[in-house]
C-alpha positions in Angstrom: -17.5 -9.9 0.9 -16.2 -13.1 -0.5 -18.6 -12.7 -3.5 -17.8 -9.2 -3.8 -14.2 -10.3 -4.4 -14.3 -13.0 -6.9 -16.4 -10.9 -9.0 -13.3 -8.4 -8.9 -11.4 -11.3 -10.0 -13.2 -12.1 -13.1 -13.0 -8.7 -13.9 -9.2 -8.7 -14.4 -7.5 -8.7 -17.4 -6.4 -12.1 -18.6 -2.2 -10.3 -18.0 -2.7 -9.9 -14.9 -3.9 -13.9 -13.9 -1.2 -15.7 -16.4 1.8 -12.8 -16.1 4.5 -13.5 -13.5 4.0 -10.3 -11.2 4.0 -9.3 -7.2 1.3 -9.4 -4.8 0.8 -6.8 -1.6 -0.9 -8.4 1.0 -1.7 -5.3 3.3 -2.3 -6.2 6.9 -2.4 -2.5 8.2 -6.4 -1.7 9.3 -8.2 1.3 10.9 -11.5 1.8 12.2 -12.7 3.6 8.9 -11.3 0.3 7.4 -11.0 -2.6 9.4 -10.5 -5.0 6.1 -6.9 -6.5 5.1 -6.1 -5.1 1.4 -5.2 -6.7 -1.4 -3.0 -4.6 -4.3 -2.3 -5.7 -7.5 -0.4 -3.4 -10.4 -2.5 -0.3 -8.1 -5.6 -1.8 -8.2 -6.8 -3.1 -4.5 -9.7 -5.4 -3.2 -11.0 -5.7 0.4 -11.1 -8.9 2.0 -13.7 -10.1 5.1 -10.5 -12.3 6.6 -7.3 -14.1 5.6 -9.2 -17.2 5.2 -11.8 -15.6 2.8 -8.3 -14.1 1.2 -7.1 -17.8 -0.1 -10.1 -17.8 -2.7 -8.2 -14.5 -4.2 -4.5 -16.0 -3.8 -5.5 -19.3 -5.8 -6.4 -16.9 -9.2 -2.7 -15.6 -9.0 -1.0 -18.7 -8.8 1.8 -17.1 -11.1 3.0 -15.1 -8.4 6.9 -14.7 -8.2 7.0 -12.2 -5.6 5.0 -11.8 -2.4 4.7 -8.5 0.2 3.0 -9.4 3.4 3.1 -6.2 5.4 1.4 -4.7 7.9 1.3 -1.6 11.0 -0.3 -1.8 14.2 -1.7 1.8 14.0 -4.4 1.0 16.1 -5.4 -1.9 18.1 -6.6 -3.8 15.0 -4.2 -6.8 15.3 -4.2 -9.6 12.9 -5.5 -12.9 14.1 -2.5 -14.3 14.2 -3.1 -18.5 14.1 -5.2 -17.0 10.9 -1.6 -15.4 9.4 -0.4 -18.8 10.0 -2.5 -21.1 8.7 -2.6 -18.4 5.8 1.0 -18.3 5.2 1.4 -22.2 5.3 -1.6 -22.5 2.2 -0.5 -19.7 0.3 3.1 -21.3 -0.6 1.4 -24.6 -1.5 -0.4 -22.3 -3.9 2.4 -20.2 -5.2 4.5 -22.8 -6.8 6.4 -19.9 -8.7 7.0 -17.8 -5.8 10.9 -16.6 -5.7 10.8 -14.2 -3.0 8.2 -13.7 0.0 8.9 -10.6 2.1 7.0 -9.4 5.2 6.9 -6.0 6.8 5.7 -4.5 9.6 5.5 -4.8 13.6 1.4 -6.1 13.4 3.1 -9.2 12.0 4.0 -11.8 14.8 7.4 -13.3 14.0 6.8 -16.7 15.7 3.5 -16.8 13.4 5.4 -16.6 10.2 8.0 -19.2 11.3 4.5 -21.2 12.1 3.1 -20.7 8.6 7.0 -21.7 7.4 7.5 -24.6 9.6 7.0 -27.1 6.8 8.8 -25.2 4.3 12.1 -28.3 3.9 9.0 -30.5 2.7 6.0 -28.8 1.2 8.3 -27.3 -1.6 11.6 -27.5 -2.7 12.3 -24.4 -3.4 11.8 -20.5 -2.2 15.3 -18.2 -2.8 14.5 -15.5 -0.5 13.2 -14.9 2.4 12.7 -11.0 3.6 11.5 -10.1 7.2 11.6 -6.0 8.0 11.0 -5.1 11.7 8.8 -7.9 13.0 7.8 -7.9 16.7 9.3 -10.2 18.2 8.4 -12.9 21.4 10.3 -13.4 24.7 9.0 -17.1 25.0 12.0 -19.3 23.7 9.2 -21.9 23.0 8.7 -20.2 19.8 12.1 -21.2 18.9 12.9 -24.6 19.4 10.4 -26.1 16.7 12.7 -23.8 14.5 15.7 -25.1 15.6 14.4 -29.1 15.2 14.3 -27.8 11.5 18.0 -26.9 11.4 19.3 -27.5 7.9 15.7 -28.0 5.9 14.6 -24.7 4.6 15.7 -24.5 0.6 15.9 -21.0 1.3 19.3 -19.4 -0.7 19.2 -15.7 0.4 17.7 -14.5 3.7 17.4 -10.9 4.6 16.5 -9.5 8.5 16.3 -5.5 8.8 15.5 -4.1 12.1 15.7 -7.2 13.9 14.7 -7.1 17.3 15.4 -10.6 18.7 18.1 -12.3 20.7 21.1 -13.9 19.1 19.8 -17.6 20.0 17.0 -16.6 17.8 18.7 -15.7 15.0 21.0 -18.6 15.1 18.1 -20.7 14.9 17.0 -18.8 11.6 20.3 -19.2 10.1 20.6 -22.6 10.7 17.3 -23.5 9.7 18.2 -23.5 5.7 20.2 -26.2 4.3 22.7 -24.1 2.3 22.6 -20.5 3.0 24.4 -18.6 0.2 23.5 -14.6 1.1 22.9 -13.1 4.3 21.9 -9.4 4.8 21.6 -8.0 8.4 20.6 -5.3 10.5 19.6 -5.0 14.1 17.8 -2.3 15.9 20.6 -0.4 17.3 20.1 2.5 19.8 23.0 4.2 18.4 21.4 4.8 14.8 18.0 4.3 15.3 17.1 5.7 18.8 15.6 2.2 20.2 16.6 -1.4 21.1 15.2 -5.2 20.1 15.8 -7.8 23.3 19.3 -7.7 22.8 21.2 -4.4 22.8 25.2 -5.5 22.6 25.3 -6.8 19.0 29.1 -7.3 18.0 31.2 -9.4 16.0 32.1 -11.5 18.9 28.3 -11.9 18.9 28.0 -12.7 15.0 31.4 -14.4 14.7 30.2 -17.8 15.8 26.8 -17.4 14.4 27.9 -17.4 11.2 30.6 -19.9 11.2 27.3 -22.3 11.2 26.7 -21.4 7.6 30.7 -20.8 6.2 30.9 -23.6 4.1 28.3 -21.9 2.2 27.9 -18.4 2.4 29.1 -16.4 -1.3 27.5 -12.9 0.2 27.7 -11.3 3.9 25.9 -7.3 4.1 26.1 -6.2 7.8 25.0 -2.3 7.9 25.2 -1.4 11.3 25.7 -3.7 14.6 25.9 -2.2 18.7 29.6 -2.1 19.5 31.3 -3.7 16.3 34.4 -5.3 18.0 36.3 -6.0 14.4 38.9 -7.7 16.3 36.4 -10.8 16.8 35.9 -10.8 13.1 37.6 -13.7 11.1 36.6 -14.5 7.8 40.1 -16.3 6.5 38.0 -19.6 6.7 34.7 -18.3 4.7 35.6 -20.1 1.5 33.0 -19.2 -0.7 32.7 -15.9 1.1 32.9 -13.8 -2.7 30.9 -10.4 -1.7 31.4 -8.7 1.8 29.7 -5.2 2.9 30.4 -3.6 5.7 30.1 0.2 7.0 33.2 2.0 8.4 31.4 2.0 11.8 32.4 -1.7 12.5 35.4 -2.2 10.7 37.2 1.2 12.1 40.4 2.2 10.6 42.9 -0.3 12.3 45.3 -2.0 9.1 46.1 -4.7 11.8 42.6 -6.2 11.4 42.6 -6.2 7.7 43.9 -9.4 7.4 40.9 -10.7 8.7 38.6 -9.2 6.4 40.2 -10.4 2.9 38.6 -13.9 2.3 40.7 -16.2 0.4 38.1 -15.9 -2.5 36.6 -12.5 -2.0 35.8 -10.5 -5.0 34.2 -7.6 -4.3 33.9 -5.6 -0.7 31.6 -2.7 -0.6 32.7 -0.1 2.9 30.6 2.8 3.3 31.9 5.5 5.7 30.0 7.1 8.3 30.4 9.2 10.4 30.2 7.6 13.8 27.8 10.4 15.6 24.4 9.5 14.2 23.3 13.2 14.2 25.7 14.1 11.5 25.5 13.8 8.3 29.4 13.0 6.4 32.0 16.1 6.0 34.9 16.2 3.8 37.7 15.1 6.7 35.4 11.7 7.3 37.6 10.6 4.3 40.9 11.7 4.9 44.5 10.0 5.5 43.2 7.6 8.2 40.7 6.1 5.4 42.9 6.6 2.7 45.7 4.1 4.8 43.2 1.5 5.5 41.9 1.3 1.9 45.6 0.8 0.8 46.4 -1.6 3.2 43.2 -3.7 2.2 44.1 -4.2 -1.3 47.9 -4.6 -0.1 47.0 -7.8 1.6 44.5 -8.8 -1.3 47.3 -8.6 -3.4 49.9 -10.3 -1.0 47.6 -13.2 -0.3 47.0 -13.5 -4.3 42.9 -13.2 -3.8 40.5 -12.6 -6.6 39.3 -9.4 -5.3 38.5 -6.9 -8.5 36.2 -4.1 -6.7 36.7 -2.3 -3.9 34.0 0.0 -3.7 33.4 3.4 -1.2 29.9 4.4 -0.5 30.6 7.9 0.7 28.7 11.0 0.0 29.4 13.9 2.1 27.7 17.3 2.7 29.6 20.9 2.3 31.0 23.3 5.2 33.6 25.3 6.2 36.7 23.3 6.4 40.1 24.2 6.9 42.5 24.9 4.1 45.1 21.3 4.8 41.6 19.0 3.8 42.8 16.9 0.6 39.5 16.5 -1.7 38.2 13.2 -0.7 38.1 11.8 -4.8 41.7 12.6 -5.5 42.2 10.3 -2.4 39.9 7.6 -3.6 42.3 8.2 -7.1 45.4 7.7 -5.8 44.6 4.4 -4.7 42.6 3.9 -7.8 45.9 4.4 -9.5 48.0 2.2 -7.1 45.2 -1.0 -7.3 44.7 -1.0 -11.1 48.6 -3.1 -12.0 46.9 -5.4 -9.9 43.5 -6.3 -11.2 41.8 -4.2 -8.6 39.0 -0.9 -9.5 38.6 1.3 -7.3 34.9 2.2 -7.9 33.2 4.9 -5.9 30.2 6.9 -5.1 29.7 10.0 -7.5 31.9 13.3 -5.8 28.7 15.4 -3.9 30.8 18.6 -4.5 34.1 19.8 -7.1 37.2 20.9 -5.9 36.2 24.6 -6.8 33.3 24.2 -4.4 35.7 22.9 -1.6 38.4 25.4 -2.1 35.4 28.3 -2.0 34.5 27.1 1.6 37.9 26.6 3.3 38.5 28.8 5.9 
């Protein structure tokens, strides 16, 4: 097999070793194909093992971008000291590597943290880390290395989607890099997703303290979704450098009391999508209406009270047509009027494109 796949190698076209591109390491495995798969540009070579695989990663040593994923279809599971040992070769290889991303619940969490353990000292830099729905362990054990490593890992911009461990673990993760500067996260939530990590009561009182470990240095915050939300926990009048926030309406609810919380001294942009709270329905016209309308004012109010640098507000909504009744405003004139109220002060008003026209609207009011 090895053979088999350095021949391959030679065979590829001189653009594809010296070009900077992205590598697929495919983990998933069957029993009409029990081989982990390499893809490059959508051409793919089987490998006999991970070890085996290291022969293949040291031809691509331009690499910028790295996809480790992976499904546990069937009981083919990935050797997972192998991953490790793997993982921990392949980024003394990769000098160029700006993002490594894995995917996939065949892929043992605690393994990658293995393979990453030396990260502070084998290189000084990787930007990004991406995880996406890793299993996770019960064991704490698989934690405290990670947490001896507090403040090492040059990683700039981590990213955790369908995270299914326990708030100690993922303090421990956001600790671990020196100066964390973007943080994007989402945990399994029964509420949206139909299923639960280890921990099921994710809220700002959670998250509050979790993230005050990286506030000195922390420019952008996405949150999509959380358990409970609990916006009244939420402070972020100390986040300094805090420039881009996200957040959906879900958690941040439509009280103008706990505004004042949200507006960083040196926020720029804040992105707020609006849902609609019952995750079996898609957004209606009236999921935008007065209540949102007030909150939106009263955030760039206090942006403008407080002197911030805020210049975007922008509303992710995108609503489906249905009967409504004849007093629904259309949600864009809305969005409009604040526009118009915002702009004397430096502030846009962006928005997503209107999903229906006002002649649309009026035809199905009741």
């Amino acid at each position: 097999m090895v053979n088999k796949l350095e021949a391959s190698i030679f065979r590829l076209p001189n653009e594809v070793l010296s070009e900077t591109l992205g590598l697929v390491i495919d983990l998933e495995r069957s029993s009409y194909d029990p081989y982990p798969r390499f893809r490059v540009r959508g051409r793919e070579w089987p490998v006999a093992s991970l070890d085996s695989a290291h022969h293949f990663i040291e031809w691509l040593s331009c690499t910028t971008e790295l996809n480790i994923s992976g499904h546990a279809m069937v009981n083919y599971g990935v050797q997972q000291p192998s991953l490790s040992i793997f993982i921990s070769r392949t980024l003394n290889c990769l000098t160029r590597l700006t993002i490594l991303r894995f995917y996939g619940d065949l892929i043992s969490l605690p393994s990658v943290l293995e393979g990453l353990a030396d990260l502070g000292n084998s290189r000084p830099n990787l930007p990004a880390l991406e995880i996406y729905n890793i299993m996770g362990s019960r064991s704490d054990s698989h934690w405290q290395t990670l947490r001896d490593c507090k403040g090492t890992a040059p990683i700039k911009s981590l990213k955790l989607d369908y995270y299914g461990q326990t708030p100690q673990a993922l303090e421990a993760l956001i600790r671990w890099p020196k100066k964390l500067q973007k943080l994007w996260f989402r945990p399994f939530c029964a509420w949206s997703t139909g299923q639960s990590g280890l921990f099921s009561r994710w809220s700002f009182a959670v998250m509050q303290p979790i993230l005050e470990t990286q506030m000195a240095n922390l420019r952008e915050l996405s949150i999509p979704d959380l358990d409970i939300g609990g916006i009244e926990d939420l402070d972020f009048s100390n986040f300094m450098k805090l420039e881009i926030l996200k957040l959906p309406s879900t958690v941040t609810r439509y009280r103008a009391g706990d505004v004042p919380r949200l507006v960083a001294p040196n926020l720029r942009v804040f992105e707020w999508r609006v849902i609609n709270g019952n995750n079996e329905c898609e957004e209606e016209v009236d999921d935008f209406g007065q209540e949102q309308e007030d909150w939106v004012r009263a955030f760039v109010r206090r942006a403008v009270d407080c002197k911030t640098k805020l210049e975007t507000f922008y509303i992710e909504f995108s609503p489906i047509m249905g009967r409504v009744y004849r007093n629904v405003v259309y949600p864009w004139d809305r969005m409009d009027s604040v526009a118009r109220q915002s702009e004397p002060h430096g502030i846009k008003i962006r928005y997503s494109p209107p999903t229906f026209s006002k002649e649309d609207l009026a035809y199905w009011m009741i």
